[in-house]
C-alpha positions in Angstrom: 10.1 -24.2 11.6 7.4 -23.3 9.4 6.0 -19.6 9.5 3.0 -17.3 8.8 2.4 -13.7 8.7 2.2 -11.3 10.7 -0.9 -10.5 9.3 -3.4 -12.7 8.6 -4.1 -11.3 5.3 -6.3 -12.7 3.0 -7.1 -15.1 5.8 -8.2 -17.6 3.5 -9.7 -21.1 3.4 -10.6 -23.3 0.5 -12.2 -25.6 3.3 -10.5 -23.7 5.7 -8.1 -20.7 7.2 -4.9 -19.2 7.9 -2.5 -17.5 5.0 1.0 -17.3 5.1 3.5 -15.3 6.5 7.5 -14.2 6.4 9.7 -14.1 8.8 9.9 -10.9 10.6 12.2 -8.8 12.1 12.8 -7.7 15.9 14.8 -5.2 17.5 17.1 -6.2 14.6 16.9 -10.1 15.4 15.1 -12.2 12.4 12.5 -14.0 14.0 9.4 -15.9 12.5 6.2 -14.2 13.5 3.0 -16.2 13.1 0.0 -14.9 11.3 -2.5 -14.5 14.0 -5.2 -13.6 11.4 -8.1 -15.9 9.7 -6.6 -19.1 8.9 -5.9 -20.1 5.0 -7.2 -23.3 2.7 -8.0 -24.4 -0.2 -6.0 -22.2 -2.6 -6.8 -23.3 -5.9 -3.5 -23.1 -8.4 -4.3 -20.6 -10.8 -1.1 -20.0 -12.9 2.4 -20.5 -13.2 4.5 -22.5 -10.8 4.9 -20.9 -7.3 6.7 -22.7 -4.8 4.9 -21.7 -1.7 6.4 -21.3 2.0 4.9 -23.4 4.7 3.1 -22.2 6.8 2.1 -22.7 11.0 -0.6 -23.9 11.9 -4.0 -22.2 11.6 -6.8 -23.6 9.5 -9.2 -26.4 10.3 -8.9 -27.8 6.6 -5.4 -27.2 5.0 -3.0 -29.4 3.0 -0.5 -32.0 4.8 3.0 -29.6 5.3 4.8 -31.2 2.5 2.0 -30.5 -0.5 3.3 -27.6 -2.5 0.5 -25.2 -4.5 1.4 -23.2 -6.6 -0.8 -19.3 -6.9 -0.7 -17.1 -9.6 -0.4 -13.7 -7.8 -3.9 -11.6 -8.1 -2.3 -8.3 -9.0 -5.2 -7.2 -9.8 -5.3 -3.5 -11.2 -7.2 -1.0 -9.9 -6.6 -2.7 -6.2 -7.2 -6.3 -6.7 -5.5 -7.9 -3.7 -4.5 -5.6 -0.8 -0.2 -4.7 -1.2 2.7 -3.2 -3.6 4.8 -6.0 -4.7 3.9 -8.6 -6.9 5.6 -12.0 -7.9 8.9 -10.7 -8.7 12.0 -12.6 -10.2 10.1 -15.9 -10.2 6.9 -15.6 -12.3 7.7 -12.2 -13.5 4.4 -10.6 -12.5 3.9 -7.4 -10.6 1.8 -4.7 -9.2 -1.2 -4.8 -6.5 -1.0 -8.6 -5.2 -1.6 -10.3 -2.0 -0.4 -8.0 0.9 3.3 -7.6 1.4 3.9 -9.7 -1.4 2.9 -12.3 0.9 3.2 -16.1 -0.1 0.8 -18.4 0.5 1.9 -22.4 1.7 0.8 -25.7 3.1 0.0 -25.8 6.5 1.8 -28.9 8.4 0.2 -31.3 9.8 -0.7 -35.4 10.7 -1.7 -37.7 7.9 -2.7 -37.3 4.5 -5.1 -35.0 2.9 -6.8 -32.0 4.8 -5.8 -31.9 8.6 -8.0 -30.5 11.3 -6.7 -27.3 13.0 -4.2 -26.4 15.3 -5.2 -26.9 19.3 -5.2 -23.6 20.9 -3.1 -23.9 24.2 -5.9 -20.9 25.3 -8.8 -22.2 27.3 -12.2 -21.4 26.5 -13.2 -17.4 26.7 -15.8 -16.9 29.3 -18.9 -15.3 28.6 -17.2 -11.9 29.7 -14.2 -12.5 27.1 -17.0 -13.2 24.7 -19.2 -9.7 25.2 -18.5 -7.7 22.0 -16.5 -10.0 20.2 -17.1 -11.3 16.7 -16.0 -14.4 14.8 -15.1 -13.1 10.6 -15.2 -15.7 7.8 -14.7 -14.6 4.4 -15.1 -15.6 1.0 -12.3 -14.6 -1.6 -13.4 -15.8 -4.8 -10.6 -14.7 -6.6 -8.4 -16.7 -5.0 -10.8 -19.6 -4.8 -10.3 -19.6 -1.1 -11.8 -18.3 1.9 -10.3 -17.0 5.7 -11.3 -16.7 9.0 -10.2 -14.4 11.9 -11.8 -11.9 15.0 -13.1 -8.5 15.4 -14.6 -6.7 18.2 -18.0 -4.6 18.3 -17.6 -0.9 18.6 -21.4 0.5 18.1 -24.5 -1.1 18.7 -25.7 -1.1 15.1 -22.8 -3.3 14.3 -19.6 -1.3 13.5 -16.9 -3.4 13.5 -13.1 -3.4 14.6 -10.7 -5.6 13.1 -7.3 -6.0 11.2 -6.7 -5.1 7.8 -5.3 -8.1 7.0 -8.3 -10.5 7.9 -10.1 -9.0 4.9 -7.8 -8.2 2.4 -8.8 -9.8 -1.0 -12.3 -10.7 0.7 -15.1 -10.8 -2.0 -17.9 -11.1 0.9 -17.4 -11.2 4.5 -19.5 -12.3 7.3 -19.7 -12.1 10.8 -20.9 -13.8 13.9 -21.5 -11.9 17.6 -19.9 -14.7 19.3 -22.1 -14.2 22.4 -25.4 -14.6 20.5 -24.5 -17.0 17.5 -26.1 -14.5 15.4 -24.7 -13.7 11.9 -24.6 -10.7 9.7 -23.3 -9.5 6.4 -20.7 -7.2 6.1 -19.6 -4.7 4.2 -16.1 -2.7 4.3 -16.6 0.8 5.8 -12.8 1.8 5.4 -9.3 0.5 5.6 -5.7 1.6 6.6 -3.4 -1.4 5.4 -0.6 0.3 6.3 -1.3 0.4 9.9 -3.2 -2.9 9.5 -6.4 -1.9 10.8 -10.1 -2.1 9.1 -13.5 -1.0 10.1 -16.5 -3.4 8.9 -20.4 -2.3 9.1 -22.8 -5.0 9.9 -25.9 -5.5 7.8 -29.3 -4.7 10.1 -27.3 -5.0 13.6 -29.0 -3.4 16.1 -29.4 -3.3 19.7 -25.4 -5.5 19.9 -23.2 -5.3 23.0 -19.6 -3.2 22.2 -16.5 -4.8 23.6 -15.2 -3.0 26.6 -12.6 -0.8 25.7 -10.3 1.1 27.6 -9.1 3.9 25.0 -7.0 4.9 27.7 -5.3 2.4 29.0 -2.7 2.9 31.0 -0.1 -0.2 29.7 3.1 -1.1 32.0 5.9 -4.1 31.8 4.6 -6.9 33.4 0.8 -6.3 33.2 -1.1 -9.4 33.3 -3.2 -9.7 30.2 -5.3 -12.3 28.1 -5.5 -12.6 24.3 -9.1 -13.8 23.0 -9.8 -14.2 19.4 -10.6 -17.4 16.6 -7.6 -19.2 17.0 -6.7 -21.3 14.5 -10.3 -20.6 12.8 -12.3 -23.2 14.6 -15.3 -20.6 15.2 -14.9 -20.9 18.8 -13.4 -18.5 20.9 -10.4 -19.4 22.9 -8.5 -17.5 25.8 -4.8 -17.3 26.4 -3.4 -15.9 29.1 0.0 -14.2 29.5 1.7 -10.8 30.6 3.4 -7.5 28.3 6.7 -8.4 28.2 7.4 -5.2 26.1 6.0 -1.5 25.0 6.2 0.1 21.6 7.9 -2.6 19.6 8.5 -2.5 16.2 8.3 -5.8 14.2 9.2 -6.1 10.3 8.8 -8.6 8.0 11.4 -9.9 6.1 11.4 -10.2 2.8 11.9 -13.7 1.3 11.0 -14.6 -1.9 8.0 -12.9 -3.1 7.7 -11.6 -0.1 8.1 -8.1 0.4 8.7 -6.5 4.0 6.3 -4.7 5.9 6.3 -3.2 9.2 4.2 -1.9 12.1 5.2 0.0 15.0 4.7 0.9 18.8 3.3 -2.7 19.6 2.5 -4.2 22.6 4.6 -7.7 23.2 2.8 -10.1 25.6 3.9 -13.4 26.2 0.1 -14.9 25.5 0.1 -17.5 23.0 -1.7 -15.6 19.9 -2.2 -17.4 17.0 -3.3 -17.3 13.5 -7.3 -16.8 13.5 -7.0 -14.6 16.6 -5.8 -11.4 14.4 -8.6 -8.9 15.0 -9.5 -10.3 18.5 -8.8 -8.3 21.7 -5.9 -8.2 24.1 -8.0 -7.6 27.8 -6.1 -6.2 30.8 -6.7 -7.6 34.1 -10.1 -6.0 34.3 -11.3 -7.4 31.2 -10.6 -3.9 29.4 -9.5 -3.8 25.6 -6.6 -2.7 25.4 -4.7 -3.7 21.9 -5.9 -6.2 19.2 -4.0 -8.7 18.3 -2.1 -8.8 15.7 1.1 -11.1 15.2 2.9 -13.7 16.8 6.1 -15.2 16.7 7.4 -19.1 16.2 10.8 -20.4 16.6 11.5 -18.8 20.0 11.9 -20.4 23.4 9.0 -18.0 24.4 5.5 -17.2 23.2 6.0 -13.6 21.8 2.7 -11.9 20.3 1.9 -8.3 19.3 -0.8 -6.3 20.0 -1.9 -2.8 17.9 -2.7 -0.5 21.1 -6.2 0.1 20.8 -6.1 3.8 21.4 -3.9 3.9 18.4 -6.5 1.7 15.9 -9.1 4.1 17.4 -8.0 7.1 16.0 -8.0 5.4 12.4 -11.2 4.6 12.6 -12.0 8.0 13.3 -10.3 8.7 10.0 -12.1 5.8 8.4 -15.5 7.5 9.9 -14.8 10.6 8.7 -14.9 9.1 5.2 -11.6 11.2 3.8 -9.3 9.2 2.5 -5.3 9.5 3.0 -1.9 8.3 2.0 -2.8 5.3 4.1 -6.8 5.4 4.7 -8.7 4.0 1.8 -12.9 4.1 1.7 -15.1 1.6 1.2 -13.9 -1.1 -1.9 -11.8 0.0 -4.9 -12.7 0.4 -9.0 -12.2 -3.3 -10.3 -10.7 -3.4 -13.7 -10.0 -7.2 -13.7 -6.5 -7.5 -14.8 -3.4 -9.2 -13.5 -0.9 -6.7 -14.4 2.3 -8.1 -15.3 5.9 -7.4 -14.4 8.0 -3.9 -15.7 11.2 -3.0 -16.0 12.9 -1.2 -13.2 15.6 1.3 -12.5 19.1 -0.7 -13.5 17.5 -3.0 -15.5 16.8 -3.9 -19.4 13.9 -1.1 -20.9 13.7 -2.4 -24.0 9.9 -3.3 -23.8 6.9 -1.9 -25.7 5.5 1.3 -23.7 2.3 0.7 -21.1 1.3 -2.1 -18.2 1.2 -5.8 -19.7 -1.2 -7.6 -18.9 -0.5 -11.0 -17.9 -4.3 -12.4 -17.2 -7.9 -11.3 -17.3 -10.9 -12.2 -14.7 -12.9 -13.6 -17.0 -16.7 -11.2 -16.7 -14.9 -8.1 -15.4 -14.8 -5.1 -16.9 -11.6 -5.7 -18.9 -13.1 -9.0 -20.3 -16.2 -7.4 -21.4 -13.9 -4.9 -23.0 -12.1 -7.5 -25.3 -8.6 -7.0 -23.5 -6.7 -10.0 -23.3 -3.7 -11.5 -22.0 -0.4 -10.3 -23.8 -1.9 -6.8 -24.8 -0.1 -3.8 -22.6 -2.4 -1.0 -21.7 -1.7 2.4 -22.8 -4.0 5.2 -21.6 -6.9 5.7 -19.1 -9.1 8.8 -20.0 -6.0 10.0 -22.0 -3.6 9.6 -19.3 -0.8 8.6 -20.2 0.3 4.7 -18.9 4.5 3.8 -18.8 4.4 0.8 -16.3 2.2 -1.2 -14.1 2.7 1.0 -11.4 1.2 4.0 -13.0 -1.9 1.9 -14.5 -2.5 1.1 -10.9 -2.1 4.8 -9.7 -4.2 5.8 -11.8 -7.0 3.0 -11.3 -6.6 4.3 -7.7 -8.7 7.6 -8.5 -11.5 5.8 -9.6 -14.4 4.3 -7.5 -16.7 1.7 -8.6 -19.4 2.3 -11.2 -17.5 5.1 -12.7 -16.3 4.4 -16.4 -13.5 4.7 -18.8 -11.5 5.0 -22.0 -9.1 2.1 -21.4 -6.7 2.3 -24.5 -4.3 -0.7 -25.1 -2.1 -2.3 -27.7 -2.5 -5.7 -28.8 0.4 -8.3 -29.4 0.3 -7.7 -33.3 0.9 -3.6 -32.5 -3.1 -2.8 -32.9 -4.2 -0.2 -30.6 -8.0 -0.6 -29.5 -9.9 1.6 -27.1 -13.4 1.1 -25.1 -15.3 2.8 -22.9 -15.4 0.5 -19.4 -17.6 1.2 -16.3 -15.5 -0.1 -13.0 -16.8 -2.8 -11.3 -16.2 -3.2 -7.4 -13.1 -5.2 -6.1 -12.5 -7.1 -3.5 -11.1 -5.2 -0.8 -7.9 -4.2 -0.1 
């Protein structure tokens, strides 16, 4: 059985939608949770060999199941894709890569070539389902690919609920009010990839409907509820109807390959079928309230399982994200873009006989780093004087700077020369 994320993350599409995801973990049981996010295709191969895992259904254009692609991990410093864990063991490249570590794969499907996407079991959301709702498509040029997923209207000059994941690694996002056809730009206000939640603002919204949410909510066992969202990226809105089958769950990835482990906690299950492109969308109670977005899904089991953030809880990040501090967790606006793929370190137990600083495995050719004249194979030594031992602490230390700021990037070529310019940040995709 072929599996996605539980995030949607860099819902991407070449032509189409739906990134990967691991297998995750339930109440201690390994189940296969389905990315409910955007929907992924088109990933060009950029780099050494990388075995992808297939993936379930989700885009309307992705590769027949048995293609393979390979993906050279964007760890790009100074937050290029959203996550901690890079390509490890097979590539040998680390730092900030696709969230989770996530892997990327073919999506199955019927015939040869590109296949259409996935039917949605849902029916059709009704004009009431549709009220505040919003169909995201993004463009992640990095990654030569794009994504689609769902989001829900909070303010009527176009602030934007959604998961973290349907944006991560997006170079440009836009969005269409599903109950007008209208489209706007969007930019990131703030995001909290931990908890997997994101707050967009729309470009000259005004006068838009906000979903109908319950903050609230009062959420029992056995509640009949309705997930509506994007599903499987089609830019229609579907409806699937179901009941919570179980309160506060916690659901973890599992780590598999280059895939690191994540988790999220105090979910709502339903039975609904979710699925991938929905991520973002709302889960409405019987009286058409919000009350959770949704989030993941699983595959493999006898039953539909999704899982819903509790919208209460996503509300009081985005009051974080509003008030415009950030935290351990809550990052503003889009990161300082160096334009580097960092590559792999030694860690604790292992060989340390390497040269001191981050290697850097590849350059984004017209960033900040290219302009520079740093290239593959040279490691990076200081920023401003600080001090850099590993990857990890380049990208630490990229962290504290916002885009348009500069600095003294010093580095070491291959032949031993050390070289220092002065570069100003560009801004990254975000994260």
């Amino acid at each position: 059985m072929s599996t996605t994320d539980n995030f949607q993350h860099p819902d991407q599409q070449g032509p189409a939608l739906a990134p990967s995801v691991p297998k995750r973990m339930h109440n201690g049981a390994i189940i296969a949770l389905s990315a409910v996010g955007a929907a992924i295709v088109g990933l060009t191969s950029v780099g050494s060999a990388w075995t992808l895992a297939t993936v379930s259904s989700t885009a309307s254009a992705v590769s027949q199941a048995n293609a393979q692609r390979s993906l050279l991990e964007q760890a790009l410093s100074g937050h290029g894709l959203n996550g901690s864990s890079g390509l490890n063991g097979s590539s040998g490249l680390s730092g900030n890569g696709w969230s989770g570590g996530q892997d990327f794969g073919t999506m199955p499907g019927t015939g040869t070539g590109d296949t259409g996407a996935q039917a949605s079991s849902g029916t059709a959301a009704t004009d009431a389902q549709s009220t505040g709702i919003v169909l995201i498509n993004t463009v992640l040029a990095y990654q030569s690919a794009r994504a689609a997923g769902t989001g829900m209207v909070l303010t009527s000059d176009g602030e934007v609920l959604t998961n973290n994941h349907v944006i991560a690694g997006a170079t440009s996002i836009s969005v269409t009010v599903a109950s007008t056809g209208k489209s706007y730009e969007a930019k990131v206000v703030g995001t909290d990839a931990t908890d997997d939640v994101a707050v967009l603002q729309l470009s000259g919204a005004s006068d838009l409907t906000p979903a109908n949410i319950d903050e609230s909510a009062d959420v029992n066992i056995g509640d009949a509820v309705t997930g509506v969202g994007n599903a499987g990226g089609t830019g229609t809105l579907t409806a699937a109807p179901g009941n919570v089958t179980a309160l506060d769950q916690t659901i973890t990835t599992q780590a598999e390959g280059a895939a690191a482990s994540e988790t999220l906690n105090g979910l709502i299950q339903t039975n609904a079928d979710i699925q991938s492109g929905d991520s973002g969308g709302p889960l409405y109670d019987a009286d058409g309230a919000v009350i959770g977005i949704d989030t993941a899904a699983s595959v493999g089991s006898s039953e539909n399982q999704g899982y819903a953030i509790p919208i209460g809880d996503a509300l009081k990040i985005v009051d974080q994200i509003e008030s415009g501090q950030e935290t351990d967790s809550v990052s503003i606006g889009y990161p300082a873009f160096l334009g580097i793929e960092v590559g792999q370190t030694a860690r604790d137990g292992y060989a340390t006989q390497q040269p001191a600083g981050a290697p850097v495995a590849g350059v984004i050719s017209d960033g900040p780093a290219a302009g520079a004249g740093i290239v593959a194979g040279d490691r990076i030594t200081a920023v401003d004087g600080t001090q850099i031992t590993s990857a990890d602490a380049l990208t630490a230390t990229l962290a504290g700077y916002q885009p348009g700021q500069s600095a003294t990037i010093t580095w070491t070529d291959a032949a031993g020369a050390s070289h220092s310019a002065t570069v100003t940040f560009a801004t990254g995709p975000a994260v």
